[in-house]
Structure formats: structure tokens, C-alpha cells
LUMNU-148743 format. One record per residue (C-alpha): residue number from 1; z negated, y negated, x negated. Coordinates in nm, 3 decimals, always signed. Each point is the difference from the previous one (the first is absolute). Layout:
LUMNU-148743
rolum  w  v  u
NUM  Z  Y  X .
...
This chain:
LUMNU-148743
rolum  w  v  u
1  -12.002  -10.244  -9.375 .
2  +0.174  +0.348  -0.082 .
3  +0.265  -0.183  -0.240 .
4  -0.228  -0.249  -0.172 .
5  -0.040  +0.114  -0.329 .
6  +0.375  +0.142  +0.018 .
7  +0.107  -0.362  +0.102 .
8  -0.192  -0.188  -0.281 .
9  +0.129  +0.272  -0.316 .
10  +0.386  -0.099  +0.246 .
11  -0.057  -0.342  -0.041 .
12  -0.107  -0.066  -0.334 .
13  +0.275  +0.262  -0.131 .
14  +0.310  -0.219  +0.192 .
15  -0.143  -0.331  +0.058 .
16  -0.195  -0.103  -0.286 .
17  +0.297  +0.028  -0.252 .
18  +0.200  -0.225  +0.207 .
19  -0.304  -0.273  +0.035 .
20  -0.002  +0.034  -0.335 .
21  +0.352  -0.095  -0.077 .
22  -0.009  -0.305  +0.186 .
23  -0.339  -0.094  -0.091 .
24  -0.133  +0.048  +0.355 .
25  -0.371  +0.176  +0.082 .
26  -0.052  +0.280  +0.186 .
27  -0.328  -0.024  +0.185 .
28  -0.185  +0.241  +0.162 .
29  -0.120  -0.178  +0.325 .
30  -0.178  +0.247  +0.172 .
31  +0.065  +0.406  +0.058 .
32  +0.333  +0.024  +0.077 .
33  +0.135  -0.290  -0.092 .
34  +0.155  -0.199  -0.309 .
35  +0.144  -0.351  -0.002 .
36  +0.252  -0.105  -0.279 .
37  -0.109  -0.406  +0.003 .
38  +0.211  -0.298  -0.073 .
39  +0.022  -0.343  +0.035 .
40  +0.284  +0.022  +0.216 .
41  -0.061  +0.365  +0.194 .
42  -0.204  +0.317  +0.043 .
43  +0.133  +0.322  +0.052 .
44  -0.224  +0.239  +0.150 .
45  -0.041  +0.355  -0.049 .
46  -0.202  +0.222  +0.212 .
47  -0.043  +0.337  +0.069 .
48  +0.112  +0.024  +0.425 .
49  -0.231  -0.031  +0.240 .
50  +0.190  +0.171  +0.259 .
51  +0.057  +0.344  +0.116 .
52  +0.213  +0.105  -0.272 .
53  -0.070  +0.039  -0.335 .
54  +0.130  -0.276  -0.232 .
55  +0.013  -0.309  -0.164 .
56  +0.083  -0.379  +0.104 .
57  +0.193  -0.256  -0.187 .
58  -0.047  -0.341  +0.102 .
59  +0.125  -0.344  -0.145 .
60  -0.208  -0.311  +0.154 .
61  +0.028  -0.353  -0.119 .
62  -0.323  -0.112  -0.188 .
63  -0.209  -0.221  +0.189 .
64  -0.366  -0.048  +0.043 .
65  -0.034  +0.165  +0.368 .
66  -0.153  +0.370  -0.004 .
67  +0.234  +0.291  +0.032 .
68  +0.071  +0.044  +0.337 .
69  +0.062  +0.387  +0.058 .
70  +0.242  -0.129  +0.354 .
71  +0.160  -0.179  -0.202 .
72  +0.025  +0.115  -0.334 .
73  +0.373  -0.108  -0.161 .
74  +0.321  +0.187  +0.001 .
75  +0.014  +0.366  -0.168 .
76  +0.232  +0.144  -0.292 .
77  +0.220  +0.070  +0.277 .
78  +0.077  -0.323  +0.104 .
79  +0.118  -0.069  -0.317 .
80  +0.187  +0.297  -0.054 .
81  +0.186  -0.025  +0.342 .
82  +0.101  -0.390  -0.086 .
83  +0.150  +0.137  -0.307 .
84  +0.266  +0.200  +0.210 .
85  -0.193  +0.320  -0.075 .
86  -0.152  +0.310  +0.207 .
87  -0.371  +0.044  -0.001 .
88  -0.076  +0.360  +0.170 .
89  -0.348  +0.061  -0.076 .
90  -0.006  +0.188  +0.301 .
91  -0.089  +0.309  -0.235 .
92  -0.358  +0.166  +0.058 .
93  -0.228  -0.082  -0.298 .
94  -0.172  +0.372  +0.029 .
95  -0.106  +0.073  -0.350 .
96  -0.160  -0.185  -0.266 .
97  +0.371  +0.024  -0.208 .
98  +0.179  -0.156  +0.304 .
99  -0.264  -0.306  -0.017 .
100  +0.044  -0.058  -0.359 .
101  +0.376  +0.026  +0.048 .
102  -0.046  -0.262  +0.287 .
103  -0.212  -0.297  -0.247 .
104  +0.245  +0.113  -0.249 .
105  +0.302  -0.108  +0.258 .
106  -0.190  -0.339  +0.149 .
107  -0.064  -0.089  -0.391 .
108  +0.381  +0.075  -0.110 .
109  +0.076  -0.239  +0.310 .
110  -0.260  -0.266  -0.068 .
111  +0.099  +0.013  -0.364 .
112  +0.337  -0.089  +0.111 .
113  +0.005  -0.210  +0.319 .
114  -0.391  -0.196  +0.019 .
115  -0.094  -0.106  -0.364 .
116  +0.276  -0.251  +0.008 .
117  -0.212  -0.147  +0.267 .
118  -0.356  +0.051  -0.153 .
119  +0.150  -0.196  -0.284 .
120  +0.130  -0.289  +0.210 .
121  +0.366  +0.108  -0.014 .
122  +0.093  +0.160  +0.309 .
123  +0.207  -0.183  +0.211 .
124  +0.022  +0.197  +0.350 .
125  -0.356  +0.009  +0.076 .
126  +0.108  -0.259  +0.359 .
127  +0.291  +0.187  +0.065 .
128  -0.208  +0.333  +0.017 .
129  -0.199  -0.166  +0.249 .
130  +0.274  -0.108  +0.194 .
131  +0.209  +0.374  +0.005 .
132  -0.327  +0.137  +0.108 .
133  -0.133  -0.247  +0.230 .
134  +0.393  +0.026  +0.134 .
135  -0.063  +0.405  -0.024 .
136  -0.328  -0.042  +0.225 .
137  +0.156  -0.222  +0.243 .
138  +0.300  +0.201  +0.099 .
139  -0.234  +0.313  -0.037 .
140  +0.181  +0.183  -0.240 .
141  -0.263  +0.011  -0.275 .
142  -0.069  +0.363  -0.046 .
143  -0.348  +0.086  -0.196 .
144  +0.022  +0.138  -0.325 .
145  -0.315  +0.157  -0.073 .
146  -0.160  -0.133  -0.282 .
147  +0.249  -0.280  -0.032 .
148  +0.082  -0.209  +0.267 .
């Protein structure tokens, strides 16, 4: 993986602090990817395994069940689009100061829109489902890379 060590020194510099806060983990699973644990949620964060380079935020609800990559959870995006806001992370991540800037943006966002939930005190996580279950239906859901 070309970004692996660039993604773990990323991760540990914008995620750690805010497990840390909250009293949350940050786990290394595997290469690539690190899980912030709770009793309630897991948010994933792994470097993308598509064709552009980048990271994925993802916010699953804890169970016993192994991640399933198909379906892994709804993105930072999700979140951020609920909230009324614009998520273009259409931008090319081309050099390794554009990927740090892009953790740096999905751990600003996760700071502010998924701990709530790690910590049991979201209250939107169903109605995200619905909007984009509603968005997939009517085919309108447009894919945010590295988000959605």
C-alpha cells in the first residue's frame, strides 16, 4: 500500500486525540484500517480501496457479526449531508499534503457529527438510514468518494 505508513502517522495525528477525549480506543485492525470501539458503535477508518487515493469514514452499529466490506455503515458524508451541509470531496487526493488535509477534514467532521453517536448520544442514526435508503430508492444518491 503506497499510503500506508502516510495513513497510520494521518491517523494517529487526527484521530487519536479525539479517542482520547472521549475515552474511546483507536485500534489498529489490520493495514489500513483503524476502528474507534464502543459499546454502542464503531467508526471505521480505512485507507480506500478504490481507484483513487484516499481515506474512508464509516460509522456501523456494534454488533457481534464480522465487518462486512458490502455492507459496511454509512460514511462521514451521510452525516454531514443530514446536517443540511455540502460534502464535495470530489477533490483529487494527489499528494501526500492533500491526504493529510483529507483525515484532517473526515476527523474535524467526525469530531463534530459521529462521537455523539460512539458515546450513545446521537439521535439520527434511523433517520440517516431512512434519507439514504429514500436517496437509493429514487436514485438520486450520488457517490462521494471516500464518504458515502
Amino acid at each position: 500500500m503506497r499510503d500506508s505508513q502516510l495513513f497510520d502517522v494521518a491517523v494517529l495525528r487526527f484521530f487519536e486525540p479525539i479517542a482520547k477525549a472521549v475515552g474511546l480506543p483507536l485500534s489498529k485492525i489490520e493495514d489500513g484500517v483503524y476502528e474507534i470501539p464502543s459499546p454502542h458503535f464503531i467508526l471505521r477508518i480505512r485507507l480506500h480501496t478504490g481507484h483513487h487515493r484516499g481515506i474512508n469514514v464509516i460509522l456501523r452499529r456494534t454488533s457481534a457479526q464480522t465487518f462486512d466490506e458490502k455492507n459496511p455503515g454509512y460514511g462521514i458524508g451521510h452525516f454531514v449531508s443530514f446536517e443540511g451541509g455540502e460534502w464535495n470531496n470530489d477533490d483529487l487526493v494527489e499528494t501526500d499534503a492533500d491526504f493529510t488535509r483529507q483525515v484532517d477534514q473526515f476527523a474535524k467532521a467526525s469530531a463534530e457529527l459521529v462521537i455523539p453517536y460512539l458515546l450513545g448520544k446521537g439521535e439520527h442514526f434511523e433517520a440517516i438510514e431512512q434519507q439514504v435508503a429514500e436517496r437509493n430508492k429514487i436514485g438520486g444518491a450520488k457517490e462521494m468518494k471516500g464518504s458515502f
